[in-house]
N, C-alpha and C positions, 0 to 999 in steps of 0.2 A: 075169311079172316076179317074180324073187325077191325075199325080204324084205330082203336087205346092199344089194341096188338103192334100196328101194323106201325105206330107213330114209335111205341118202346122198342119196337126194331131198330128204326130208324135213329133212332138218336143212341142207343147203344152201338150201331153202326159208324158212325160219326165219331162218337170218344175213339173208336177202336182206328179209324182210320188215322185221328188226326195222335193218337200215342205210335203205333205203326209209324207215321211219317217222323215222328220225334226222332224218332231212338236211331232211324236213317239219317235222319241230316244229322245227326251227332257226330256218327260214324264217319258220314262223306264228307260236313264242310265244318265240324267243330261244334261248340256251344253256341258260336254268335250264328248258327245257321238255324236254330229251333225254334221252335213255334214261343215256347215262352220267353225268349230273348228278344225276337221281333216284336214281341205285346208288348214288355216292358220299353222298349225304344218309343215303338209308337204311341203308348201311353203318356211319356214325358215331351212329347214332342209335338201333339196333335190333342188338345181341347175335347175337340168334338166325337175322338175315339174312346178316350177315357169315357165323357158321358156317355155315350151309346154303348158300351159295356156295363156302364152302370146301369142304364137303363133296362138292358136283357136283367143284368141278374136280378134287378128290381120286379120284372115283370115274370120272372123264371118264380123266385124264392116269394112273395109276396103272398102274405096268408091266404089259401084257397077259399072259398066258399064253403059254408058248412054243409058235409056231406057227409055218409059215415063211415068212409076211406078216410075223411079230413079230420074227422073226430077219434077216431082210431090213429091215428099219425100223432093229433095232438095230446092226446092221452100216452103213448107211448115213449114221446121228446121230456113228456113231464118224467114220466117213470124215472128214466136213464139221467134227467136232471137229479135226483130227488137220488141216484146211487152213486152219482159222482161225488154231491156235495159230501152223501155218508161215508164214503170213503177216502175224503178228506179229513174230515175232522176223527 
């Protein structure tokens, strides 16, 4: 197994755990028990957590290097911009 395999495992594994545990502490200890309840507490309450979440998704979402995965990606956000707008207007 290659590691681009073995890494999309791994972080699909992860969403899947940490929704999995959601939808359990919903059940067991309410709303104020879930993972997005805790973000937003800790987010208004802790400086340095907000930035460091901004910082992942900074480093998560931050344009790739041109590659032809990246140019194929970026060609295809334009598409779906370019069908949104027409079917607005």
């Amino acid at each position: 197994m290659n590691i681009v395999k073995l890494t999309q495992m791994v972080v699909m594994a992860f969403i899947a755990s940490v929704l999995i545990y959601d939808v359990y502490a919903v059940f067991q200890g309410g709303t104020t028990a879930t993972v997005s309840y805790t973000v937003r507490v800790w987010a208004s309450e802790y400086v340095a957590f907000t930035f460091g979440i901004g910082f992942i998704m900074g480093h998560l979402f931050w344009p790739l290097r041109t590659t032809p995965q990246a140019e194929k990606l970026k060609l295809r956000i334009i598409e779906l911009e370019a069908l949104i707008i027409e079917k607005e207007s």
